[in-house]
TORKOL-4160 file (C-alpha; in steps of 0.2 Angstrom, whole numbers, padded with zeros to 4 digits, m for minus):
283
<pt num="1" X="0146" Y="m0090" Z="0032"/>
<pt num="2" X="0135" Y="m0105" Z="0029"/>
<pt num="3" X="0121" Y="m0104" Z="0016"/>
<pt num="4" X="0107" Y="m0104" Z="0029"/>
<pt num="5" X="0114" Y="m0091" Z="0038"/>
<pt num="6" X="0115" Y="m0080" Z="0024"/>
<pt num="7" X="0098" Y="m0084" Z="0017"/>
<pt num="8" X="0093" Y="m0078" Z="0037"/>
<pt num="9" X="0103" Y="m0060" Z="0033"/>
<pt num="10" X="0091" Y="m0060" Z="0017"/>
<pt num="11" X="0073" Y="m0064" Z="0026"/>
<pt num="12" X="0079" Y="m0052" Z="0040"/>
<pt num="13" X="0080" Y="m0038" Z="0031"/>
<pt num="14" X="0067" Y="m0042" Z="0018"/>
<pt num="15" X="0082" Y="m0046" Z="0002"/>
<pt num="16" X="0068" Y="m0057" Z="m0002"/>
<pt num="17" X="0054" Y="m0046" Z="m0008"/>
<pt num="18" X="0064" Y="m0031" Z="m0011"/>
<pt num="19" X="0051" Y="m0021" Z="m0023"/>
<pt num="20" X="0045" Y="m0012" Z="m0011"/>
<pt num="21" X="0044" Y="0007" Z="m0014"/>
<pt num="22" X="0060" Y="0008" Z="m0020"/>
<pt num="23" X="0056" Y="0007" Z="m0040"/>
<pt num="24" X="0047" Y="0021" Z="m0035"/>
<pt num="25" X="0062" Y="0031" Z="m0031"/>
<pt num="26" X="0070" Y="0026" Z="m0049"/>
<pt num="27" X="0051" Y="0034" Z="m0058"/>
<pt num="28" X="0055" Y="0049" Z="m0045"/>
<pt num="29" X="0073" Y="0050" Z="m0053"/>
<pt num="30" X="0066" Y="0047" Z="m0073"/>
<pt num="31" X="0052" Y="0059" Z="m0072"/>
<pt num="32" X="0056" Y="0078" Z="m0067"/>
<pt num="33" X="0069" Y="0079" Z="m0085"/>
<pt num="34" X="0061" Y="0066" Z="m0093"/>
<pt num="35" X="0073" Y="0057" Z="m0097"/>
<pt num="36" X="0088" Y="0044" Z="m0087"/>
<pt num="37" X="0099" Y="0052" Z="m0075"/>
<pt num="38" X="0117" Y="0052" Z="m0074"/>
<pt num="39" X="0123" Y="0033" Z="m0073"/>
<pt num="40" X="0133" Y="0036" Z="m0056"/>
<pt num="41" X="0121" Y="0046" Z="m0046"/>
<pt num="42" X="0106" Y="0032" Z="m0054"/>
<pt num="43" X="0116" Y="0018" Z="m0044"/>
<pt num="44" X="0122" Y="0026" Z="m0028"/>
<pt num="45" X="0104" Y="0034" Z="m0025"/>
<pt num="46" X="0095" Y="0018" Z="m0030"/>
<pt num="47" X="0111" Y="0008" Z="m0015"/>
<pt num="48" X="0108" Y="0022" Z="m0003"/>
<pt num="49" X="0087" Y="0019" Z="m0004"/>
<pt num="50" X="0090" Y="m0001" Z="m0003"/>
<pt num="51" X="0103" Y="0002" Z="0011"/>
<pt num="52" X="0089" Y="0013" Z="0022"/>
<pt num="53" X="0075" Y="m0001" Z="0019"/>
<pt num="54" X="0085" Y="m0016" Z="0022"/>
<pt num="55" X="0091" Y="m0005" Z="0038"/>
<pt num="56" X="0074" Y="m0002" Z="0041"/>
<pt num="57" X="0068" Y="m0021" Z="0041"/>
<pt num="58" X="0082" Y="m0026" Z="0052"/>
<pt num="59" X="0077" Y="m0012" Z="0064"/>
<pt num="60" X="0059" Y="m0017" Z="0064"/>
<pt num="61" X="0064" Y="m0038" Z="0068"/>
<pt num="62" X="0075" Y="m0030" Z="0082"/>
<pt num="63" X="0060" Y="m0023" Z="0089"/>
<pt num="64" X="0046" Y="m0035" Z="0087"/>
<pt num="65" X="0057" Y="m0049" Z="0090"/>
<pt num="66" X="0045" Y="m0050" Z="0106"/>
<pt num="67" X="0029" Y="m0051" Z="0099"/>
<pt num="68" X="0036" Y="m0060" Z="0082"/>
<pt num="69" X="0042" Y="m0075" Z="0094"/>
<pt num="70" X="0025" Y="m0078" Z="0099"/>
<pt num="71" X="0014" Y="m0076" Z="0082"/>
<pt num="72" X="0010" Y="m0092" Z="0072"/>
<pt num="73" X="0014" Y="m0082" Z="0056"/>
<pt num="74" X="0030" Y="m0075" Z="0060"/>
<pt num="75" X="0037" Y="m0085" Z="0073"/>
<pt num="76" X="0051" Y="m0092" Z="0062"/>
<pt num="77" X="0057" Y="m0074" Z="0057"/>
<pt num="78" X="0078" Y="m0076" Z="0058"/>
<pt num="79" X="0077" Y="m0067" Z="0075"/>
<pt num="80" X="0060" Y="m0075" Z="0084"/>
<pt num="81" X="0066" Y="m0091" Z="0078"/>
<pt num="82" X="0085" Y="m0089" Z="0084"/>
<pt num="83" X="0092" Y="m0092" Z="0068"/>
<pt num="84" X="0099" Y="m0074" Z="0070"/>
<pt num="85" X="0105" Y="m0066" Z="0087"/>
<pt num="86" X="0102" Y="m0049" Z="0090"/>
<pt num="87" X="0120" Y="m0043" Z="0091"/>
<pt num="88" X="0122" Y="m0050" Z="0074"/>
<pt num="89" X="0107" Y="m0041" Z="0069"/>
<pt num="90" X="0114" Y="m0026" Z="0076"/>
<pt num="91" X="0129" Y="m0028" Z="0067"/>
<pt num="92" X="0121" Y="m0029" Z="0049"/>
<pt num="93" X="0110" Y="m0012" Z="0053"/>
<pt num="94" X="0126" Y="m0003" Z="0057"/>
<pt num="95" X="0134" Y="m0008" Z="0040"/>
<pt num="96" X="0117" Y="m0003" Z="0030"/>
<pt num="97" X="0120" Y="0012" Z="0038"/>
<pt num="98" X="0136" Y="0017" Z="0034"/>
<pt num="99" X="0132" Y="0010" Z="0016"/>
<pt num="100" X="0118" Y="0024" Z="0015"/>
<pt num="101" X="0129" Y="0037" Z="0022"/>
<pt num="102" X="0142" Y="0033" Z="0011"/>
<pt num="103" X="0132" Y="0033" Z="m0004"/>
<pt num="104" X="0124" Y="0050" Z="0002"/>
<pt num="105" X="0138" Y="0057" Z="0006"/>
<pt num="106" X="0147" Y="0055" Z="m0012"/>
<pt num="107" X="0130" Y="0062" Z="m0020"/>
<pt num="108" X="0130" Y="0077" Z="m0011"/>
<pt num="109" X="0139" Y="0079" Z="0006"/>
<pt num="110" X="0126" Y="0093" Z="0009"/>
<pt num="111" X="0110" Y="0080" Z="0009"/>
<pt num="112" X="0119" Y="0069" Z="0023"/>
<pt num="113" X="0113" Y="0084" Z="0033"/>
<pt num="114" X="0096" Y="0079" Z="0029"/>
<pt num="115" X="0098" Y="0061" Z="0035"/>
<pt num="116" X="0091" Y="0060" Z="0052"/>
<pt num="117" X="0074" Y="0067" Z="0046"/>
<pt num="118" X="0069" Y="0051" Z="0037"/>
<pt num="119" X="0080" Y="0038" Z="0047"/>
<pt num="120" X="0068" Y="0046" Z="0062"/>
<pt num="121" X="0054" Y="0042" Z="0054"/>
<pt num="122" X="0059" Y="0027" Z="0049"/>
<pt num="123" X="0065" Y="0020" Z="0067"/>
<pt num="124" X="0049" Y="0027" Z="0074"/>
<pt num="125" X="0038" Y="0017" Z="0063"/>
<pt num="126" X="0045" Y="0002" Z="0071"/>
<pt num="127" X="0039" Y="0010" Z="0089"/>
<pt num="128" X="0023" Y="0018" Z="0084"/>
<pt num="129" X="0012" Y="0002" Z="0085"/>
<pt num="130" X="0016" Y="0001" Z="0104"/>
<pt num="131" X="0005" Y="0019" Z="0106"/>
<pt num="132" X="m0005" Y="0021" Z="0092"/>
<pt num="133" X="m0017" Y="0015" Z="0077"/>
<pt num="134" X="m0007" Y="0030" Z="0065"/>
<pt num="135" X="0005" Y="0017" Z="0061"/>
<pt num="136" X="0002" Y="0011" Z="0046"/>
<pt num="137" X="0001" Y="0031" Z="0040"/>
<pt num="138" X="0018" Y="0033" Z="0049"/>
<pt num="139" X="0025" Y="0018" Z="0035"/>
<pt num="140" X="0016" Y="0027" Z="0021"/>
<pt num="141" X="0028" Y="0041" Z="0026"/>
<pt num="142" X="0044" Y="0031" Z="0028"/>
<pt num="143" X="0041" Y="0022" Z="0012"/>
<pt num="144" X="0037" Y="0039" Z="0002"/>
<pt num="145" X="0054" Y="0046" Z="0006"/>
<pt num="146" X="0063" Y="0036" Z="m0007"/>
<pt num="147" X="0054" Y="0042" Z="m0020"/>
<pt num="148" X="0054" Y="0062" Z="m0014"/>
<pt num="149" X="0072" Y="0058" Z="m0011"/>
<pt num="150" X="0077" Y="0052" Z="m0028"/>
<pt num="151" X="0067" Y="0068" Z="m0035"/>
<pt num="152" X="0075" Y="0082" Z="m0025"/>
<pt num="153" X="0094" Y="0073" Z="m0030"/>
<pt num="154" X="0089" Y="0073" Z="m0048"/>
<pt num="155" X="0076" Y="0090" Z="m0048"/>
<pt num="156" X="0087" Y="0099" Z="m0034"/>
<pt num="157" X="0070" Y="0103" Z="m0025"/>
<pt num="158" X="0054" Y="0094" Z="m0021"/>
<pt num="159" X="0042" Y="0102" Z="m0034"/>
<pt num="160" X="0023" Y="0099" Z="m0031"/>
<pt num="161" X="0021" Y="0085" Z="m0045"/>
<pt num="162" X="0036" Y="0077" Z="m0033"/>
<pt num="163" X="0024" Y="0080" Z="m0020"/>
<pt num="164" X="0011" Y="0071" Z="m0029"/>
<pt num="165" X="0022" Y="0056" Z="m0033"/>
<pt num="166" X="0025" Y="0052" Z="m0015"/>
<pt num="167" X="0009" Y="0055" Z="m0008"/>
<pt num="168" X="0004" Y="0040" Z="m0021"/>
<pt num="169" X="0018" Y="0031" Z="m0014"/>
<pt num="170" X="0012" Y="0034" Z="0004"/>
<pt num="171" X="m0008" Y="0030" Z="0002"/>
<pt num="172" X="m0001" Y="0011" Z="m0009"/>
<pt num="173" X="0008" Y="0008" Z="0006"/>
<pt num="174" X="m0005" Y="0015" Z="0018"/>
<pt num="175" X="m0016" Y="0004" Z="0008"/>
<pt num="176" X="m0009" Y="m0013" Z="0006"/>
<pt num="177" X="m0002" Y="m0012" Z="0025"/>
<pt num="178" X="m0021" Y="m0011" Z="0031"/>
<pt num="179" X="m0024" Y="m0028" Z="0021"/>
<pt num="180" X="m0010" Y="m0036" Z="0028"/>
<pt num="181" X="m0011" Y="m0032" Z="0045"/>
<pt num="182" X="m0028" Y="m0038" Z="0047"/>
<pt num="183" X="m0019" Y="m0054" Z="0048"/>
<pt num="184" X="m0015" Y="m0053" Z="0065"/>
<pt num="185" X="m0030" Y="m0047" Z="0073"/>
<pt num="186" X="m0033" Y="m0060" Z="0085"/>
<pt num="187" X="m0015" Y="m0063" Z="0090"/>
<pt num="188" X="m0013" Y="m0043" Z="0093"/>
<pt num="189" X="m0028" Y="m0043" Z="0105"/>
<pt num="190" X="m0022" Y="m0038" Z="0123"/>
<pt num="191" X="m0002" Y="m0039" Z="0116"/>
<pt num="192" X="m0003" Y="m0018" Z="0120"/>
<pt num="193" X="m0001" Y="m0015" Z="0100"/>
<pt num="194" X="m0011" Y="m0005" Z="0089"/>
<pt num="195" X="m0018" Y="m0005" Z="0073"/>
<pt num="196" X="m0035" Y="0002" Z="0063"/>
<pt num="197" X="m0041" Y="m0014" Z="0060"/>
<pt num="198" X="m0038" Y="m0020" Z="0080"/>
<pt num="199" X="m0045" Y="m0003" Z="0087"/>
<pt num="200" X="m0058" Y="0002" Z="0074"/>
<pt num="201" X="m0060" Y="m0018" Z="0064"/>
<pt num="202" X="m0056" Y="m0026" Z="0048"/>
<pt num="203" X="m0070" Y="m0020" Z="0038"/>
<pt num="204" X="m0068" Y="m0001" Z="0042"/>
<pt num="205" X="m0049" Y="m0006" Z="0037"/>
<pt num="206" X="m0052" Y="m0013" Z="0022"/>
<pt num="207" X="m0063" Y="0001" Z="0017"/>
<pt num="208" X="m0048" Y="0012" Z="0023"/>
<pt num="209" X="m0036" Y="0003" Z="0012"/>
<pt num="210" X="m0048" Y="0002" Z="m0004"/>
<pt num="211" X="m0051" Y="0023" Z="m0002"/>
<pt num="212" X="m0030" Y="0025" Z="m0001"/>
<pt num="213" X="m0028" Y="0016" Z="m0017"/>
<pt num="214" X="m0041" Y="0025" Z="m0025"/>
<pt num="215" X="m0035" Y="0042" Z="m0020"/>
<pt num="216" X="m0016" Y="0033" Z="m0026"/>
<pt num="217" X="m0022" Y="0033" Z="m0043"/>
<pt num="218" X="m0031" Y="0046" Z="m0044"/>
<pt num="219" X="m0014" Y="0053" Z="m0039"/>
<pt num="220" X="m0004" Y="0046" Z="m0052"/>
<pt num="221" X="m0018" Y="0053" Z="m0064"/>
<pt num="222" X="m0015" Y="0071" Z="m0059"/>
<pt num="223" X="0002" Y="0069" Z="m0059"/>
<pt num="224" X="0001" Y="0063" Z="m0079"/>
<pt num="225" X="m0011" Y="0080" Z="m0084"/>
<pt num="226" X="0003" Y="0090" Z="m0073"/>
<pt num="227" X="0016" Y="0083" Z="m0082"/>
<pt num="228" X="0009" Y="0082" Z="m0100"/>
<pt num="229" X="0016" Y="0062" Z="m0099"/>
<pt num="230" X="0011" Y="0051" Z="m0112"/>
<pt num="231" X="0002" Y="0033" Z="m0116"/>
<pt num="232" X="0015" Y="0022" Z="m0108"/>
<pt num="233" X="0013" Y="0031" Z="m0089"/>
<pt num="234" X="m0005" Y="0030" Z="m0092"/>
<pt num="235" X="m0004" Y="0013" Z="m0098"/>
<pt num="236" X="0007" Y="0009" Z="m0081"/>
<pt num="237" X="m0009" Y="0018" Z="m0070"/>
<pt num="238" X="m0022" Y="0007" Z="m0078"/>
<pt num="239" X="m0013" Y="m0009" Z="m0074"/>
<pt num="240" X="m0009" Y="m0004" Z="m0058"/>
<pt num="241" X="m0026" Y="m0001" Z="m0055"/>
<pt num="242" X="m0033" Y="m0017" Z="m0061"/>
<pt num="243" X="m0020" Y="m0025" Z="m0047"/>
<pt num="244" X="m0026" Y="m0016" Z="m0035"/>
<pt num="245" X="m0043" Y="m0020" Z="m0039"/>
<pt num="246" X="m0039" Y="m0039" Z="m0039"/>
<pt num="247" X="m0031" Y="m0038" Z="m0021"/>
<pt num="248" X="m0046" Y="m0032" Z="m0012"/>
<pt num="249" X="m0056" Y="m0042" Z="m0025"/>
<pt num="250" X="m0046" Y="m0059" Z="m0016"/>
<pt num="251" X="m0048" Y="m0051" Z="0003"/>
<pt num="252" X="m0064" Y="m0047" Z="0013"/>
<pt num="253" X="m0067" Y="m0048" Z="0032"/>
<pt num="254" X="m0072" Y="m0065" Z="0034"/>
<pt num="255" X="m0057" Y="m0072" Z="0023"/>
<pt num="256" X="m0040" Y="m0063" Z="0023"/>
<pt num="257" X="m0033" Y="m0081" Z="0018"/>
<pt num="258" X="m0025" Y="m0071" Z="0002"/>
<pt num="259" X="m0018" Y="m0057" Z="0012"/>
<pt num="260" X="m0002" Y="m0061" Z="0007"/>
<pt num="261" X="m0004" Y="m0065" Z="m0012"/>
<pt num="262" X="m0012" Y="m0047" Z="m0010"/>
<pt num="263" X="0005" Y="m0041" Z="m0003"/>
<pt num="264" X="0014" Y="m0050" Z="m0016"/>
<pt num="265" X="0003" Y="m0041" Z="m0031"/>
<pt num="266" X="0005" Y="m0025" Z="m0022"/>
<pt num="267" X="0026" Y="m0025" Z="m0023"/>
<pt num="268" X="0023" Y="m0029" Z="m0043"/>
<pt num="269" X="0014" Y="m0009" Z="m0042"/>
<pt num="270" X="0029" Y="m0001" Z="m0040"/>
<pt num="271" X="0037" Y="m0011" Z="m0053"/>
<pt num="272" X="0023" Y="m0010" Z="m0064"/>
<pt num="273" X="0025" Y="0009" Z="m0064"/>
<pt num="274" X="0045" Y="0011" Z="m0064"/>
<pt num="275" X="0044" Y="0000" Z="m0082"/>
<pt num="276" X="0030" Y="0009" Z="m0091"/>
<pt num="277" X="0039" Y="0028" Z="m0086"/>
<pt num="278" X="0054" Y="0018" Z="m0091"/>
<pt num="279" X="0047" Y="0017" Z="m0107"/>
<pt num="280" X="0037" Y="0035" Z="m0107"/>
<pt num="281" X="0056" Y="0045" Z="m0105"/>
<pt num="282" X="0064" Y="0034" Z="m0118"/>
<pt num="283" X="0052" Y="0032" Z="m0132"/>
């Protein structure tokens, strides 16, 4: 396998910005015992979230290959661009998948039960933009299931401060995907896809976004006075909340040039969080 094809595989499934939510998912796994979890089930829950989302990403360029083909900003996506065929594609999702049912499967063969719930709603993510502007609040629930996942492995059940965890995680992503896909406005006119800031406009979008990241750390606040946590989580909410302010500081309706310098900032959240509970359970 040559070098560009491999670097292709990576871009498809989105190895290359890989801080998405699942950090999240490590926080979910260090905060109901305060402490770090057994080693083994720490790595195969933290493989089994990364397998779902790079499945997830591949699943999604299979499906917009179409319109991706077409976009000036993603036109040279390994499958719009043809540096990956779709059987090939096809071929990596199948393995992700087996990787993640695998990985379940050793952590508890009870939970791959479970599996189809969330791997729905991740598939229908992918789909929902064809029929409706709820999409972006369908992702925020497909990227909220690796940190309620990582919590009812380590807690044996979704308590309500688990709740409150993944509901943060769903409004940043509700957020930060209202931002991005601004973008593409103009290009998704008359492509029969659906967005809030095609249906209802960028401004009442941007507004939309800034009121989830809001509400995300006023989350994370209630989550810390649940949980008696300490100055470190609290120090992770305050910078967290100064990045957030900077992206919708860089974006506005009439320039959404920094859109993706915003998405960048945004995967740095999760991070952001993961390190300072990091610090919080083992000060």
């Amino acid at each position: 396998m040559t070098k560009r094809k491999i670097s292709a595989y990576i871009k498809l499934c989105r190895a290359d910005r890989p801080f998405v939510s699942v950090p999240f998912a490590v926080t979910a796994m260090l905060l109901p015992n305060h402490c770090i979890p057994n080693l083994k089930i720490f790595i195969l829950v933290i493989a089994a979230v990364y397998a779902a989302w790079f499945a997830g990403c591949v699943f999604n360029g299979i499906t917009d290959i179409n319109i991706d083909k077409n976009n000036p900003r993603t036109q040279t996506r390994p499958l719009a661009s043809g540096e990956l065929k779709i059987k090939e594609a096809v071929m990596l999702m199948i393995i992700l998948g087996i990787i993640m049912i695998l990985c379940t499967f050793i952590i508890n063969w009870r939970y791959v039960f479970l599996l189809p719930f969330p791997v729905a709603i991740c598939l229908f993510y992918s789909l929902s933009k064809r029929f409706t502007f709820l999409c972006h609040f369908i992702l925020g629930i497909a990227e909220a299931i690796a940190p309620t996942g990582g919590w009812i492995v380590v807690n044996k059940k979704l308590s309500f401060e688990g709740f409150i965890l993944s509901a943060s995680v769903a409004l940043w992503l509700i957020g930060i995907d209202l931002i991005y896909s601004s973008q593409d406005v103009e290009y998704d006119k008359g492509k029969n896809v659906h967005s809030i800031p095609l249906d209802f406009g960028i401004k009442p979008a941007l507004v939309l976004s800034a009121l989830c990241h809001i509400t995300m750390i006023i989350s994370l606040i209630i989550l810390s006075f649940r949980m008696n946590l300490g100055i470190f989580f609290n120090i992770g909410t305050v910078v967290s909340a100064i990045l957030l302010l900077i992206e919708h500081i860089i974006v506005s309706p009439d320039n959404l040039s920094k859109a993706g310098l915003a998405f960048d900032i945004n995967q740095f959240i999760s991070l952001v969080i993961m390190f300072f509970t990091i610090l919080e359970v083992t000060a």
